[in-house]
C-alpha positions, -999 to +999 in steps of 0.1 A: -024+116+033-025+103+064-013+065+071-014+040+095-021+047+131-025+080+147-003+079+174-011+102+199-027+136+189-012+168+204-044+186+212-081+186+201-073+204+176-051+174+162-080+152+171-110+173+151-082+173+121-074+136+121-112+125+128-126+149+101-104+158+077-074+133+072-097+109+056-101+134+026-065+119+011-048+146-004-064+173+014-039+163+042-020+193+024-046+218+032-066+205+053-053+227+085-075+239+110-067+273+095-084+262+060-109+246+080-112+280+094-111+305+067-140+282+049-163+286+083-156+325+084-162+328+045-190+308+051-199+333+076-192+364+059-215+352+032-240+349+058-233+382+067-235+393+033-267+381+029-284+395+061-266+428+045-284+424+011-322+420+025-315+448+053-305+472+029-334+471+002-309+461-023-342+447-046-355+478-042-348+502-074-339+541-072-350+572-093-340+580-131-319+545-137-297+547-109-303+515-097-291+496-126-255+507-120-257+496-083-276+463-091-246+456-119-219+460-090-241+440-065-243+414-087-206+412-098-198+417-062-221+385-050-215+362-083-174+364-077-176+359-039-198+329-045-180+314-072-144+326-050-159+306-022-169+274-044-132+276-060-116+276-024-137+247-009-128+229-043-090+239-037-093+228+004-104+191-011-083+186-039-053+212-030-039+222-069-024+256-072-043+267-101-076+267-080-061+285-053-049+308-071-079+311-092-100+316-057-076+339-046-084+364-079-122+362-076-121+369-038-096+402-048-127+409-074-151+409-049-133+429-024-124+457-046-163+453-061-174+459-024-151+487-017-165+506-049-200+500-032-189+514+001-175+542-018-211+546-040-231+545-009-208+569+014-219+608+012-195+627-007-190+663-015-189+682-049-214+691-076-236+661-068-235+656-033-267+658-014-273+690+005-279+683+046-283+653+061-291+621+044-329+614+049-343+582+069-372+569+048-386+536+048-365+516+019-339+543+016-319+532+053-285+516+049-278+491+078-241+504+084-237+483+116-242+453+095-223+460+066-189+478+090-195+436+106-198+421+069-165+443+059-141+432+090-156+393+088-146+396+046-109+409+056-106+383+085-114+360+054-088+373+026-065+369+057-072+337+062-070+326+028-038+343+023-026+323+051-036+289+035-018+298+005+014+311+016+017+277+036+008+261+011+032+274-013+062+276+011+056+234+016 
């Protein structure tokens, strides 16, 4: 926690941190412009996420019951980044191991729940695979642009986080 005067901030950095988030008390501990940080970009990968999720015709269902394996991992996938995401701004306020820990878990959840949909959606070879090129038809595109940007904006968020929590367990 941050008493008495500020005496002179280093940078603006130092200024946005004592203006905003110094006043939060014990958030003093966490509140670095690198939590600060890794909540915007999650914030933003979520974003992403979501501009991935109407694009793709996720709502939409597929032939012979397929869909309801894929709607199962998109909703695991979404319901433990959400709930990762509430856990960590929790644990940037109030800075107790347990919840970063805890938000640390459910982001690893959702990660490996949105590799196994990269995996589903990726052409693959064998018994099953399609034969030729994938088809364009209207509901069937996947925006890959949009979910390679949702991928690389999720690991510049686990890096982030894992940032936060190593300093905060090496203090």
């Amino acid at each position: 926690m941050v008493t008495g005067r500020v005496t002179r901030a280093r940078s603006t950095v130092d200024q946005w941190y004592v203006a905003f988030l110094a006043p939060l008390g014990s958030a003093a501990k966490t509140g670095s412009p690198v939590s600060a940080a890794s909540v915007a970009v999650w914030l933003m990968t979520a974003v992403l996420g979501a501009n991935l999720l109407f694009r793709s015709g996720a709502f939409r269902g597929g032939p012979n019951g397929r869909s309801a394996r894929r709607r199962a991992l998109l909703a695991i996938h979404v319901f433990t980044a959400c709930s990762a995401l509430v856990v960590w701004i929790w644990f940037v306020i109030t800075p107790t191991p347990a919840l970063g820990l805890a938000s640390v878990l459910l982001l690893l959840v959702a990660a490996f729940h949105g590799l196994l949909m990269v995996l589903r959606w990726a052409p693959g070879f064998g018994r099953h695979a399609l034969r030729g090129p994938p088809v364009r038809r209207h509901g069937g595109y996947f925006p890959v642009h949009a979910a390679a940007i949702h991928a690389v904006a999720a690991g510049s968020t686990v890096t982030l986080v894992l940032l936060v929590l190593v300093r905060f367990f090496a203090t």
